[in-house]
N, C-alpha and C positions, 0 to 999 in steps of 0.2 A: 658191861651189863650193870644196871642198877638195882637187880633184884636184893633182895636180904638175904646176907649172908649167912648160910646154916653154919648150923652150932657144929662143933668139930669133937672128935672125942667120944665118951660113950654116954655123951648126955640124949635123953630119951625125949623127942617129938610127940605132943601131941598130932592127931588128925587133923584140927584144926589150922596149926601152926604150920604143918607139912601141906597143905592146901593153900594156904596163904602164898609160902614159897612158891611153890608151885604157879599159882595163876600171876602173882610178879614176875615172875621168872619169863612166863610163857607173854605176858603183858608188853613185859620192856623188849622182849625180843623181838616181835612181830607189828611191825605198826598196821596201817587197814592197808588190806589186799583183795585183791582179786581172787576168786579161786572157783573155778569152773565144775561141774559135774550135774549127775539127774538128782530130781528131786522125790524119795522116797520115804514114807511115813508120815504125810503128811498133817497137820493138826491145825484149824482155826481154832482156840481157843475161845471160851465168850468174855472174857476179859479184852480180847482184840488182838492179843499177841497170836503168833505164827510160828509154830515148831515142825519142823522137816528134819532129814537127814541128807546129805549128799554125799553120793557116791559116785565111784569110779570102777573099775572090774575088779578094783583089788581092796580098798579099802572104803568105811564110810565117815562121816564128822558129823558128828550134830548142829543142827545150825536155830535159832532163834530171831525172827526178826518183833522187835518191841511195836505196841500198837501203834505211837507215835510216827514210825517208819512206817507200818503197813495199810496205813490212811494214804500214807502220799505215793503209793505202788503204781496205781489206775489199770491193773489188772490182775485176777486171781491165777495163783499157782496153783497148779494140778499136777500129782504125781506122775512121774515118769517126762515132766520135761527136761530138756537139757539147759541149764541157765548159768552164768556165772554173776557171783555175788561177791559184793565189796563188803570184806568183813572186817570185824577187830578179835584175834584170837583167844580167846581165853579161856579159865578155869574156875566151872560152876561149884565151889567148895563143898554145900552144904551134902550134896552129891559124888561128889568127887569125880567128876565129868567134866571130859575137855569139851569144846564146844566151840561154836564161830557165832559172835550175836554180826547178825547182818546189815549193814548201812542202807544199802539199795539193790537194786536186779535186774538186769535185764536180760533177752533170754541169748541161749550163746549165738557167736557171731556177731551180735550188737555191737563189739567194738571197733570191727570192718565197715561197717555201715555208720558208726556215730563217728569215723574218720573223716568220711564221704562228704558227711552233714558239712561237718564242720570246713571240708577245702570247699565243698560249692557257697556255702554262707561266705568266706571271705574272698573269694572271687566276686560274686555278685554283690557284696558290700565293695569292695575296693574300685567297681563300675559307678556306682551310685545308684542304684538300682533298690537300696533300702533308707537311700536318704531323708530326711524329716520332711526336706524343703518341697517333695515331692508326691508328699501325701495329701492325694484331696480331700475336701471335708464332703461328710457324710449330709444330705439333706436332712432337714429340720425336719418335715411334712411329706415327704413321696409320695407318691404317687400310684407308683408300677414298679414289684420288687420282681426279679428274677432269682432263684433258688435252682444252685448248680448242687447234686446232688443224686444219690442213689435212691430209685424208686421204694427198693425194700430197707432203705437205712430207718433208722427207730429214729435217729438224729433229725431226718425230714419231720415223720409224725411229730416231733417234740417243736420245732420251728413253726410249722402248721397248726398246731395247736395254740403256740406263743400268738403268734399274729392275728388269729381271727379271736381270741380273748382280748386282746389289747387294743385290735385296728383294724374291725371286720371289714371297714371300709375300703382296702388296700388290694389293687389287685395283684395277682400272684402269676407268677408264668412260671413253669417249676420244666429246666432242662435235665433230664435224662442222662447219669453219666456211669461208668465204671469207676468207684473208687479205693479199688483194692484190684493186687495181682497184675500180671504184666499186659505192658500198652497201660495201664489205666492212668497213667500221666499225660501221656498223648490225648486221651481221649477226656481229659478231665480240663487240660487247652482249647480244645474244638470246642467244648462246650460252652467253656467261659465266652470265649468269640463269637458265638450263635447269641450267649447271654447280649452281648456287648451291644447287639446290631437289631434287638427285640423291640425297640424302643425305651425301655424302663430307666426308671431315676438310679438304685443301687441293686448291687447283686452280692446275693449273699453265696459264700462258698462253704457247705459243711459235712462233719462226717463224725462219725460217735468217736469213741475214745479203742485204743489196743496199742498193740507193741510198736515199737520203730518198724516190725515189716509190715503191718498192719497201715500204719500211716506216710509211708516209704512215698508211695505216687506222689501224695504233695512236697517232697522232697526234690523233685525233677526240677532240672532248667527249666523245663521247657513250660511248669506252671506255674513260675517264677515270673517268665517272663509275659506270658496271656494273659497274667493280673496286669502287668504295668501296662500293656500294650493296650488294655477296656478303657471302652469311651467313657466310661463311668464307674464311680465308684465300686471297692471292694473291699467286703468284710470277711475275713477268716473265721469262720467259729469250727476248726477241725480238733477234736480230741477234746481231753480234761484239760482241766487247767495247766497241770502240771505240763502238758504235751507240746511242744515248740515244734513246728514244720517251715521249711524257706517261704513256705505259703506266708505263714503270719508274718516272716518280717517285710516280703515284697507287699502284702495288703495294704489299703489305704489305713484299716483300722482290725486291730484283735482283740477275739471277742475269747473270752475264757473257755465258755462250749458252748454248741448250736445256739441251746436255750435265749442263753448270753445275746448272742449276733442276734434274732429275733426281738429282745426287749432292745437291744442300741439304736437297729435301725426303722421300729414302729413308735411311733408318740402313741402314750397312753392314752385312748381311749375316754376312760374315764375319771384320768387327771387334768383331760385337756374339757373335758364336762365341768368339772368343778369346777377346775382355773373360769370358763367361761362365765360359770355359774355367778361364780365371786365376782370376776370383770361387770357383769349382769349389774349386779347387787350394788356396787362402787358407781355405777354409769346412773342407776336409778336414784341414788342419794343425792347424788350430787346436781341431776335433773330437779329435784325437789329441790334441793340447798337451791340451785339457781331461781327456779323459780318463786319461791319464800323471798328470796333477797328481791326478786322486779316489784312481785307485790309490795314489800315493803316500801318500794321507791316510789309504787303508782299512789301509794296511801300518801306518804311523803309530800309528792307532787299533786294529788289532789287538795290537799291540806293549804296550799298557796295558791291554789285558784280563785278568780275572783270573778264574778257576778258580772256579765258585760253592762248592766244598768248602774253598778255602781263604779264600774271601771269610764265609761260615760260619765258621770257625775266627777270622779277624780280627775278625768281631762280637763271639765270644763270649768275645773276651780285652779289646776294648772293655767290653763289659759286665760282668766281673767286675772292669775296673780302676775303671767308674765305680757297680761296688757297693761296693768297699774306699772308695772316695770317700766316696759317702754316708754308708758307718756313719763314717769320721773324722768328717765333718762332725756327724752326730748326735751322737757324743760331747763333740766339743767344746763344742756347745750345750747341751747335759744337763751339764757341768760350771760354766761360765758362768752357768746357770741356778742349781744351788748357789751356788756366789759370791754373787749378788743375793740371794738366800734369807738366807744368813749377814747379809750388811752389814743389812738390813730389818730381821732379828730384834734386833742391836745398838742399830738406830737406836729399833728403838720401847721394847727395855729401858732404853734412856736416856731416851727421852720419856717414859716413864708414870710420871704421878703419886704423890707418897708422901703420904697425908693426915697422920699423926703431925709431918712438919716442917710441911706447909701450915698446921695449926689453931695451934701456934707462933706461927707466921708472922706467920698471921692475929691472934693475940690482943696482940702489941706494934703491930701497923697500929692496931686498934682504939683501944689507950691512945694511940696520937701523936694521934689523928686526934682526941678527945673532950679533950687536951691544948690541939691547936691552934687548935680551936672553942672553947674557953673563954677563951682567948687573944684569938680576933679580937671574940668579944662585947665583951670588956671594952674592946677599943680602941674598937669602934663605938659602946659604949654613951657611953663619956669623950666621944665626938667628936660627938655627936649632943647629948650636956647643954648643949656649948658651943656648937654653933649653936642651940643652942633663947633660951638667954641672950642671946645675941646677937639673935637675931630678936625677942625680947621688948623688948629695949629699940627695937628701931624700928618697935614696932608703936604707930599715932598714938593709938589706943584706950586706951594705958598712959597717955600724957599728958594725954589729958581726964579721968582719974581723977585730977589733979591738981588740977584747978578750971578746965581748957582750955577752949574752944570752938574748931567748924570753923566756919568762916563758907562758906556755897557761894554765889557768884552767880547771875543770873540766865539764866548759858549754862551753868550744872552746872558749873563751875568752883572749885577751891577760892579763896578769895580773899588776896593776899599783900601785894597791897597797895591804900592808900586812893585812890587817885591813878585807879584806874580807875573807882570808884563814882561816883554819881552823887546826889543827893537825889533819893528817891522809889524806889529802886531798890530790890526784896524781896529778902531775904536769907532761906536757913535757915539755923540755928545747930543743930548737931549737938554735945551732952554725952556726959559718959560714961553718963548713961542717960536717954536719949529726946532731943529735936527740939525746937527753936519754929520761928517765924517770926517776923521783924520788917522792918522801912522802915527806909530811910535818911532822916534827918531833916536831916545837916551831913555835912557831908565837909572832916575836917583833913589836908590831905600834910602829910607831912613831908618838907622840905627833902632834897636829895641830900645827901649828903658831898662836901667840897672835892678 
């Protein structure tokens, strides 16, 4: 334990000191619990705090819950119910009163049922049955709301009130349900379904604020799943703020309370006046700004208009400056033209022929030309006698007019030497005029040279 350790011995405690003990004592020993019993003597203070007692057949404890805590309750205790509360224990000094200040409450049995809550939430979350991706969006503008709801809820009056201050324009179809006490889940699904198939844009689901048994029905599967199963959007506005039902997390959108769900799914009325009013105001500005700016352009454009008489007059000083144009231009080309004329006539009385020089000309061409051919005959004749001389002497036919012979063998060969012949071998002899034939009878070599 951490309490402070008393003094030992016969040293004397004050009250105050022995109170201090006391509530450390009782402080470090007890963290925040639970502790069940009825609620008797009951006290709202006007400072906002809450003083009760709780009891049991045999004993009772005083209990306190501070204003801050009994803002966030969302419903009043009244003596003699059975409730249990999550306290912190402790020791009111100045008093010397034990006491419990209390965290929160709910009434007994609440923790059988906020068991419930909580296995049907993560089963139907673990489905996906509260996922994000799966939430439609609420219209802008609707149309045609459906109000799933009890005819005698105050929570309807308060929605009915919201929407025709906000959106009297909107029509309402409001289903009839049970939403408290048994069957009223079942019968708070049919409804939704009836809502689903009315034709309307969104449907709002609502119901005032009370206990976990109070808001139990929207706790059902089965309303759980007739939200996801609407053709159309669904808004929760069941309880206070504080109040969490499987309704709100299967809905497309949660609303704090009814009120709530009422301003989300009506556009303001007379925000959407204003807003017009302004869009109004901007559209008409800028009509003028436009139209300011044509004028200014028509002024503009009038400013460079011209006078068809004098627009006339400027053609027709245009067009006698681009007749003075043209005739220079022809002129000049009618003189240019001369020019060319002249240089052509010069160039072809230079080019044309004079026959008296040409026959001239021609009759000394003639003499070189019968000079020069006489000339190269005589070279070609000299040069031709002396190859002819020349080929005469190595022609073989000059030397058999000497007293020669060709001897030819017997592969057509001329014969040059004796060394190849053979005895027996035919020879022809060719003279300088006619042939024989003869054999070889001897065959003498003659010796090579040293």
């Amino acid at each position: 334990m951490s309490a402070t350790t008393p003094p030992v011995g016969n040293s004397v405690l004050t009250i105050s000191s022995l109170n201090r003990l006391v509530r450390d004592c009782l402080e470090s020993a007890f963290p925040l619990t639970w502790v069940g019993g009825e609620i008797s003597n009951l006290t709202y203070a006007a400072s906002g705090h809450v003083y009760f007692s709780l009891k049991d057949s045999s004993a009772q404890a005083r209990c306190v819950i501070w204003r801050n805590r009994a803002q966030l309750l969302g419903w009043r205790l009244e003596n003699g119910q059975k409730i249990e509360a999550r306290a912190l224990v402790t020791f009111y000094e100045p008093r010397g009163e034990f006491q419990l200040n209390v965290e929160t409450v709910r009434r007994a049995g609440q923790g059988d049922l906020f068991e419930r809550f909580l296995r049907l939430k993560a089963q139907l979350e673990a489905e996906g049955l509260f996922a994000a991706e799966s939430k439609r969006p609420i219209p802008a503008f609707p149309r045609h709301i459906a109000i799933v709801s009890s005819l005698q809820a105050a929570a309807l009056r308060d929605v009915l009130t919201t929407l025709h201050r906000r959106a009297a324009h909107l029509r309402l179809t409001i289903i009839p349900t049970l939403v408290q006490g048994e069957g009223a889940g079942a019968k708070i699904a049919e409804a939704l379904g009836q809502a689903s198939c009315s034709g309307c844009d969104t449907i709002i689901l609502c119901r005032g604020g009370g206990s976990i048994e109070d808001l139990w029905a929207f706790n059902e599967e089965c309303v759980a799943r007739a939200i996801r199963a609407s053709a159309v959007p669904v808004i929760s506005g069941v309880g206070h703020e504080t109040d969490f039902t499987i309704a709100d997390f299967a809905a497309d959108l949660r609303a704090p309370t009814p009120t709530a769900a009422a301003e989300l799914v009506s556009p303001d009325r007379d925000g959407l006046l204003a807003r017009l009013s302004q869009l109004e105001d901007q559209l008409r500005r800028r009509i003028e700004r436009s139209l300011a700016d044509q004028q200014q352009r028509v002024d503009w454009l009038g400013s460079r208009l011209i006078h068809p008489a004098e627009r006339i007059r400027q053609r027709c000083q245009e067009n006698d400056a681009l007749g003075l144009r043209l005739q220079g231009a022809l002129l000049r080309q009618i003189d240019r033209s001369h020019l060319q004329l002249t240089t052509l006539c010069q160039r072809q009385a230079t080019a044309r022929p004079r026959p008296e020089l040409l026959a001239a000309r021609l009759e000394h061409l003639r003499h070189r030309l019968g000079t020069q051919t006489q000339w190269a005959l005589s070279q070609h004749s000299g040069k031709l006698n002396s190859l002819s001389s020349s080929l005469k002497q190595l022609d073989p036919h000059a030397v058999l007019t000497r007293g020669y012979a060709l001897a030819i063998g017997p592969d057509g060969r001329a014969i040059r030497d004796a060394s190849v012949l053979s005895p027996g071998d035919a020879l022809k002899l060719s003279f300088s005029r006619g042939s024989a034939t003869a054999t070889v009878n001897q065959v003498v070599a003659t010796p090579e040279a040293d």
